[in-house]
N, C-alpha and C positions, 0 to 999 in steps of 0.2 A: 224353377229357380225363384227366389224369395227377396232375391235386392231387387231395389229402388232402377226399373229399368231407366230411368233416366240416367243414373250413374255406370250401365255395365259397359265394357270396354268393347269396341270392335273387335274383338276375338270371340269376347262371347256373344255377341249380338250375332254374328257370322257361325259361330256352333249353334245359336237357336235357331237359326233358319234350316240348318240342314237338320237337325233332330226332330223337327217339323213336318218332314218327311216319313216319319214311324205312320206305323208297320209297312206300308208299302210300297214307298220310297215315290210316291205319284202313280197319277198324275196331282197337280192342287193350282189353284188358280192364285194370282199373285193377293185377294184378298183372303185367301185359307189361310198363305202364309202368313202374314200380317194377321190375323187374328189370333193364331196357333202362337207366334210369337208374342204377341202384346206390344209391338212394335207399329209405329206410323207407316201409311203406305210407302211412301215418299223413300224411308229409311227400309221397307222391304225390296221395293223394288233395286236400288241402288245393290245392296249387296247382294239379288239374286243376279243382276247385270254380272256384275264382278265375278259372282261364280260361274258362272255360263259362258264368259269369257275364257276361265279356267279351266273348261272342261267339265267342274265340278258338275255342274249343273245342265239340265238339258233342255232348253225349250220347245216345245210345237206345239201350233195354234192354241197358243195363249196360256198353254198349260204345260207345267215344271215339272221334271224328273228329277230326280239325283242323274249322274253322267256315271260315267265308264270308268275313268279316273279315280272314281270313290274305290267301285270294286274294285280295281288293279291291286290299288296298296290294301283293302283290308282281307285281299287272297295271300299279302304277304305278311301278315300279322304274325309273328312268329311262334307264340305259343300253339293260337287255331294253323297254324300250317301244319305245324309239327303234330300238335293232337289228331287232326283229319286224316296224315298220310298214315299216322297207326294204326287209328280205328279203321280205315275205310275195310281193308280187306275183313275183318271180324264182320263187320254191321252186312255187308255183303252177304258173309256166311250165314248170319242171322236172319237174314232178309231171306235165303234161300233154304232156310230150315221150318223157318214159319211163315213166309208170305204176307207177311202182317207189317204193318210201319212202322221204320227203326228209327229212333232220335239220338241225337248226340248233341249234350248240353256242357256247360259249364255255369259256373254263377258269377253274379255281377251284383255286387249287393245284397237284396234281400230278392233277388232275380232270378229265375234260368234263365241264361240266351241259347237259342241253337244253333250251334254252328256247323250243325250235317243233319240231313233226313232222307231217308229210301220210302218211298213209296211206289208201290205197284198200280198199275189200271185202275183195279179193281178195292182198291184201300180206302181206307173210312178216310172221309172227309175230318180234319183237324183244324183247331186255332192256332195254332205251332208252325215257323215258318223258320226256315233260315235266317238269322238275324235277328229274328222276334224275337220279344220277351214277355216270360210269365212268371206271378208268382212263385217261390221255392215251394208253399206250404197246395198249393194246389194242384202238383203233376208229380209223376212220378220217381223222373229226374230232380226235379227239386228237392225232393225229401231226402233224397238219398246223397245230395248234396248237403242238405242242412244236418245230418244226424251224423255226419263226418267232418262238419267242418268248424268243431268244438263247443265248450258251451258257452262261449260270449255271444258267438253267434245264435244260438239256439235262445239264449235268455234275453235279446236284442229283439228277434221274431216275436217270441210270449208275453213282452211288454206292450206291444203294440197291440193296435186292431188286427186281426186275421182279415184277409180282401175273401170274398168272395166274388166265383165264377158262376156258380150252379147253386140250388139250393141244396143240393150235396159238399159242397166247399164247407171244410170240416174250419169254426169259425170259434170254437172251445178251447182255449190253451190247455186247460187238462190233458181233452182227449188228443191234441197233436201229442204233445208231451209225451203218453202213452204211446203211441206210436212210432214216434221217435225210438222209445224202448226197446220197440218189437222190430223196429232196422236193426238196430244194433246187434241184436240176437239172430234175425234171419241172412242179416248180409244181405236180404233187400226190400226193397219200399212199393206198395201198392198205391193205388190210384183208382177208383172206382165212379165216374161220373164226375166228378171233383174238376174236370176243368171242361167239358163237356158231356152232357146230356146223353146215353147211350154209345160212351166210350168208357177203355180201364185201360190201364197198363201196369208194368212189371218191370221195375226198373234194379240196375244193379251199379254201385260207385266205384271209379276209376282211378288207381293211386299212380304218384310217380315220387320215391325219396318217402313213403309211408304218407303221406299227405295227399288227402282227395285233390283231386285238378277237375273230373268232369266222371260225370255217370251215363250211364248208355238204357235204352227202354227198348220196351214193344211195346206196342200199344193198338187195340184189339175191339173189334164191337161187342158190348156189353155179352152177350150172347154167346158168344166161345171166348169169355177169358177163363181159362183153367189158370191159376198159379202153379198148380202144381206141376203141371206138363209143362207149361213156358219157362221155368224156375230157371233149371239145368243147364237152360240153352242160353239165357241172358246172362247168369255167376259165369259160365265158360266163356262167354265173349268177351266180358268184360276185362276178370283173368287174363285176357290173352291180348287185349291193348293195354293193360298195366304192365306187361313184361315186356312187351315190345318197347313199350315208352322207357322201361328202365335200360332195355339192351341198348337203344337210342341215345344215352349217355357218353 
């Protein structure tokens, strides 16, 4: 945020403390917050008191969680409700045809968040977490998100910097642009190292009403990503939460 923190309102001085909490949601000691926000001690502790009172927030020995109460209501989010109870059963089947880790994202901006993941035992370790967020232009969800969600958006992305993750994080407006091209033609988006070192995935987009809502992936150690054997299984999962989401109507 870019105003004058002297001037923001208790509302948002109270949404900074809790988004101060990314990625992990704690633990952080009451000077994290206070630095994370740009806020005086005085004025951090006061409104983590408040939220702690509220549930919001969690205290022990000396260090702050987010509370229980967050998660309640953003299990009731109504679109992530609705998108989770469709996907789940597909991402399941997915999960039981490749063994490999399944994501389910939507965008937020120029964002993935995720808001589901299956992982096994035995699955590659990832940056990608429930609630997390990453770049569009560097995962495989992402892309598959941006190259359906018209071209304001797409010409919004190529204006900017590209962020990069890896020295693989594709940082060239051209060559996204071009690849962009090749979603539209394949109906789905690769990922090769681009948001981790010795991972890919294979991701396929999620309509409801003809309009993208959220894309689904596998995602695979560098070493056994075939596209072409994972292709069938991701277009058919994904197929098959976009029809559900329309029967869901």
């Amino acid at each position: 945020m870019t105003r004058n923190q002297d001037r923001l309102s208790m509302l948002e001085k109270t949404w900074l403390v809790l988004d101060a909490f990314r990625p992990t949601g704690g633990p952080l000691r009451l000077i994290d917050v206070a630095q994370r926000c740009h806020l005086a001690k005085s004025t951090a502790f006061r409104l983590l008191a408040d939220l702690t009172e509220l549930g919001v927030v969690t205290r022990r020995d000396d260090r702050y969680y987010l509370g229980r109460r967050l998660f309640e209501l953003g299990s009731i989010v109504p679109l992530e409700r609705d998108l989770r109870h469709a996907a789940l059963p597909f991402m399941h089947d997915l999960y039981e045809a490749t063994r490999e880790t399944i994501h389910l994202g939507v965008r937020d901006g120029l964002d993935v968040v995720y808001v589901e993941k299956i992982r096994g035992h035995e699955s590659l370790s990832l940056p990608s977490a429930v609630g997390g967020r990453l770049p569009l232009t560097c995962t495989g969800v992402g892309k598959a998100l941006l190259a359906y969600s018209g071209q304001d958006l797409l010409d919004e992305v190529l204006s900017r910097p590209l962020r990069r993750l890896t020295p693989r994080s594709i940082v060239d407006p051209e060559r996204l642009d071009e690849e962009i091209g090749q979603i539209h033609i394949q109906g789905l988006a690769h990922e090769r190292e681009e948001s981790q070192i010795g991972s890919a995935c294979i991701a396929a987009p999620i309509f409801k009403d003809a309009a993208v809502v959220a894309a689904l992936s596998v995602s695979v150690p560098v070493a056994r990503f075939h596209p072409a054997r994972l292709a069938p299984a991701v277009k058919t999962a994904a197929l098959g939460v976009s029809r559900a989401l329309t029967r869901s109507l």
